[in-house]
DSSP file (Angstrom, degrees, kcal/mol; ACC not computed):
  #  RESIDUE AA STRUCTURE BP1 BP2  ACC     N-H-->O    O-->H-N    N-H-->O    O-->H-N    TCO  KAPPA ALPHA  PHI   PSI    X-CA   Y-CA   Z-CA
    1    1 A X              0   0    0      0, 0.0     3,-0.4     0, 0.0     6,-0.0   0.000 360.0 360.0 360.0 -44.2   -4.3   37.9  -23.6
    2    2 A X        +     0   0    0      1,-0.2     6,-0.1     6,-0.0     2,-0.1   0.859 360.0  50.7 -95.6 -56.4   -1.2   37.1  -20.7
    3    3 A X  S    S+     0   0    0      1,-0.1     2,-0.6     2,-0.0    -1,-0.2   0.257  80.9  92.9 -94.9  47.7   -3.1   39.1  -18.2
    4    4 A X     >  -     0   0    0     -3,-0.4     4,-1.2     1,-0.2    -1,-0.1  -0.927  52.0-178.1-115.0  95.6   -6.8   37.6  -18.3
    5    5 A X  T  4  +     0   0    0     -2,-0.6     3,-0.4     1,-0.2     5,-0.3   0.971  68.2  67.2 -75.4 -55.6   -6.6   35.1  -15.6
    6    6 A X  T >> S+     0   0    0      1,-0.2     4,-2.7    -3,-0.2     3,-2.6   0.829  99.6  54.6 -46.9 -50.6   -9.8   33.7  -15.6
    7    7 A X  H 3> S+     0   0    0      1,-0.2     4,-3.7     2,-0.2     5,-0.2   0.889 106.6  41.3   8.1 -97.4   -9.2   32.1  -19.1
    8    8 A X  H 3< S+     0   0    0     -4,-1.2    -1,-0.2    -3,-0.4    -2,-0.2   0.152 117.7  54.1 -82.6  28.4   -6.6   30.3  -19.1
    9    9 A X  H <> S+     0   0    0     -3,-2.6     4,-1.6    -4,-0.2    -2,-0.2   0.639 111.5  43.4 -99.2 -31.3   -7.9   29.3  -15.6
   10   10 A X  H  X S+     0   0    0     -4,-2.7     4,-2.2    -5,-0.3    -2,-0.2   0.780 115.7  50.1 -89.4  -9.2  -11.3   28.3  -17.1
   11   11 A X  H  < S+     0   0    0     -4,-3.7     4,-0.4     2,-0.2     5,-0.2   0.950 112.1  53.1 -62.0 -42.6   -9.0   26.2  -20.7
   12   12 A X  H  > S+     0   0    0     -5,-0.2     4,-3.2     3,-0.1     5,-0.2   0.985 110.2  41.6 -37.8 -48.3   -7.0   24.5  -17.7
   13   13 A X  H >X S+     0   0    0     -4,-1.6     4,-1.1     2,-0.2     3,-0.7   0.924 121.5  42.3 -71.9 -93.5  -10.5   23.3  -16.2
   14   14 A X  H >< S+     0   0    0     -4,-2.2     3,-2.1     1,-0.3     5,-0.2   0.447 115.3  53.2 -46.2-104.0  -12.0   22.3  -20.1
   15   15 A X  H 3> S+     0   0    0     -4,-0.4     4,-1.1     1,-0.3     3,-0.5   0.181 118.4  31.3 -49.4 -43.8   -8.6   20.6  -21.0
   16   16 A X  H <X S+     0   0    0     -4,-3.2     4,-1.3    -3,-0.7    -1,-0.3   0.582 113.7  59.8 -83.7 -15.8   -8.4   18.5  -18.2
   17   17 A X  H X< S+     0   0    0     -3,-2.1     3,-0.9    -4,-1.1    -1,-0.3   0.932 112.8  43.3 -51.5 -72.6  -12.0   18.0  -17.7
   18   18 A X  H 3> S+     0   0    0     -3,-0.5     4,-1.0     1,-0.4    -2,-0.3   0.352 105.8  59.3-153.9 -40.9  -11.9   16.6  -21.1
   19   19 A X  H 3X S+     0   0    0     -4,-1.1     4,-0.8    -5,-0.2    -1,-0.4   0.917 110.2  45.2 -73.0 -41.5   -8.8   14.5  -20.6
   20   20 A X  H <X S+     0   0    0     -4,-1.3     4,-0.7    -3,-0.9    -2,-0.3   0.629 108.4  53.9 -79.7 -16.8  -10.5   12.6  -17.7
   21   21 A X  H  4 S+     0   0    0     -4,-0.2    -1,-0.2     2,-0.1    -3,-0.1   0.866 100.5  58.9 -70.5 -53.3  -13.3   12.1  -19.4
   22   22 A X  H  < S+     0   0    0     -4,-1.0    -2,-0.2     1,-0.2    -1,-0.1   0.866  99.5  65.1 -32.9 -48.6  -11.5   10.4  -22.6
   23   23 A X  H  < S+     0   0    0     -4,-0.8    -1,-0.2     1,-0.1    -2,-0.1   0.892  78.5 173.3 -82.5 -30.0  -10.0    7.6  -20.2
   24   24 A X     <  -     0   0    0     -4,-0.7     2,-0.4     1,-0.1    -1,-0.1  -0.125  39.6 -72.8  66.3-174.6  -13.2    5.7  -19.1
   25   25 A X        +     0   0    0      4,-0.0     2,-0.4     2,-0.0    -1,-0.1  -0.963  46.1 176.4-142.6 116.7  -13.5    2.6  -17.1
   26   26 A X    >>  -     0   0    0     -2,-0.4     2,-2.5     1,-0.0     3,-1.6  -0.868  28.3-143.5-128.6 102.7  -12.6   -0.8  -18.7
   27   27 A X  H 3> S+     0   0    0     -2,-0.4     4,-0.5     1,-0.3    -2,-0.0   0.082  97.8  68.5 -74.0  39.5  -12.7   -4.0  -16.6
   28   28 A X  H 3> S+     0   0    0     -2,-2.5     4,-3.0     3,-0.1     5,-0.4   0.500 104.3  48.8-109.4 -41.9   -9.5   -5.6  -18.5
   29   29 A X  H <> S+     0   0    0     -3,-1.6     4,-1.7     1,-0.2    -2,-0.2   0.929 113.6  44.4 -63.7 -48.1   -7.7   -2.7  -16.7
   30   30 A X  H  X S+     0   0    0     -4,-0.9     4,-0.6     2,-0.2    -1,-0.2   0.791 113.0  49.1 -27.4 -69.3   -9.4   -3.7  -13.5
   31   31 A X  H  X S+     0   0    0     -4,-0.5     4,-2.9     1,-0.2    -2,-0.2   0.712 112.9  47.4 -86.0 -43.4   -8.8   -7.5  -13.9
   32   32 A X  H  X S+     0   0    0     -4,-3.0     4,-3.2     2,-0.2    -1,-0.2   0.845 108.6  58.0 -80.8 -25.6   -5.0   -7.1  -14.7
   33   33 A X  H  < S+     0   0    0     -4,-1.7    -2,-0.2    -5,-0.4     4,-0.2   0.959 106.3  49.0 -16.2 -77.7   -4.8   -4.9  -11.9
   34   34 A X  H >X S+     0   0    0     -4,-0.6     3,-2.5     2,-0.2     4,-0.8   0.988 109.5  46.1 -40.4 -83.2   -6.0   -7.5   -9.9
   35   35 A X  H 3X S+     0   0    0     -4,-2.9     4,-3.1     1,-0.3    -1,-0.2   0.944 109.3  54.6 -49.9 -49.9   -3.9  -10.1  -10.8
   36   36 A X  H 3< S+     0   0    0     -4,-3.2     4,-0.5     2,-0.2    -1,-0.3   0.500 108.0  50.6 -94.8  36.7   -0.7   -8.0  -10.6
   37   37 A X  H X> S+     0   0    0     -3,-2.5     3,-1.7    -4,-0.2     4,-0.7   0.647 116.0  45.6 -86.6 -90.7   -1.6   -7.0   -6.9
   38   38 A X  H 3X S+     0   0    0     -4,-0.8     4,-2.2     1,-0.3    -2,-0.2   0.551 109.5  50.6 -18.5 -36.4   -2.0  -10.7   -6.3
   39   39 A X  H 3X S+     0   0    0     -4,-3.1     4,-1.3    -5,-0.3    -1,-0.3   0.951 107.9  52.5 -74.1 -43.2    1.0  -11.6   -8.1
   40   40 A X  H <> S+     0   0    0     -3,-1.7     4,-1.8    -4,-0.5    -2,-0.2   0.763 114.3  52.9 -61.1 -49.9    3.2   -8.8   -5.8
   41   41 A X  H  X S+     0   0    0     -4,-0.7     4,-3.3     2,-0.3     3,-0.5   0.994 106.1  41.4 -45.5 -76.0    1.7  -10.6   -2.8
   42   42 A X  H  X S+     0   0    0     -4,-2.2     4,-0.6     1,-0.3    -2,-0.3   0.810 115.7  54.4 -60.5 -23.1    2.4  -14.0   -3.3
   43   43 A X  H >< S+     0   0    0     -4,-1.3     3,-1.5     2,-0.2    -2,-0.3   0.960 108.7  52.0 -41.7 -62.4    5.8  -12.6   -4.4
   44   44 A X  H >X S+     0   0    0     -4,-1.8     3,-4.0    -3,-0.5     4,-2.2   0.930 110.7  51.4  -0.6 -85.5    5.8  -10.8   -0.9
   45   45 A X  H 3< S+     0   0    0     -4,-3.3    -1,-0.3     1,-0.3    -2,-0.2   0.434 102.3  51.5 -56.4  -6.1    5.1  -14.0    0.6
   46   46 A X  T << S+     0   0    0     -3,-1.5    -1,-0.3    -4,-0.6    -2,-0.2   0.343 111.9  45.8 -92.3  -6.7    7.4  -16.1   -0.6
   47   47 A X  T <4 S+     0   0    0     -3,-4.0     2,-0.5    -4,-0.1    -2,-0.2   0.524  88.8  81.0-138.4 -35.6   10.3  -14.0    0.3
   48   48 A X  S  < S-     0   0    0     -4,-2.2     2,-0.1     1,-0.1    -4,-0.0  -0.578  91.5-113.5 -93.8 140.6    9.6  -12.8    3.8
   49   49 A X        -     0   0    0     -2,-0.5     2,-0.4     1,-0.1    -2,-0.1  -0.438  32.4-121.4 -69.8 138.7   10.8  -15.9    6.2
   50   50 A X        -     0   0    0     -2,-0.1    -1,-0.1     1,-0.1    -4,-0.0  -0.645  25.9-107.3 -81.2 130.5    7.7  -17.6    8.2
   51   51 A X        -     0   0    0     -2,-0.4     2,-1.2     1,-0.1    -1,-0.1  -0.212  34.1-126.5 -50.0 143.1    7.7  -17.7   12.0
   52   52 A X        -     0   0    0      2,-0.0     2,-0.6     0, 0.0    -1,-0.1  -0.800  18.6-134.1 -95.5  99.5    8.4  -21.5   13.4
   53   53 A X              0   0    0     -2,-1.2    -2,-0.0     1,-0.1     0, 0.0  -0.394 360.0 360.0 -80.2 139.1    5.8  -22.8   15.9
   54   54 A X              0   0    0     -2,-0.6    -1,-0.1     0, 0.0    -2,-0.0   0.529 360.0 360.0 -96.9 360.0    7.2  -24.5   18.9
């Protein structure tokens, strides 16, 4: 059981397989993504001082 490597190499490989599969692709996750990049930007930008043109 402890020493049969290939086993518990090939549950590792199904469980995680199987985990990644589960989470899927949802464009609410995408879109709020989105927004809180944008939001971290314009945070960004508000914060770092703007050059003066002469």
């Amino acid at each position: 059981m402890y020493n049969n490597v290939s086993s518990a190499a090939g549950t590792g490989a199904a469980a995680s397989g199987g985990a990644l599969a589960v989470t899927g692709f949802s464009v609410l996750w995408l879109l709020l993504g989105a927004f809180a990049l944008i939001a971290v930007g314009t945070a960004i930008a508000r914060i770092v001082p703007r050059r003066r043109s002469r």
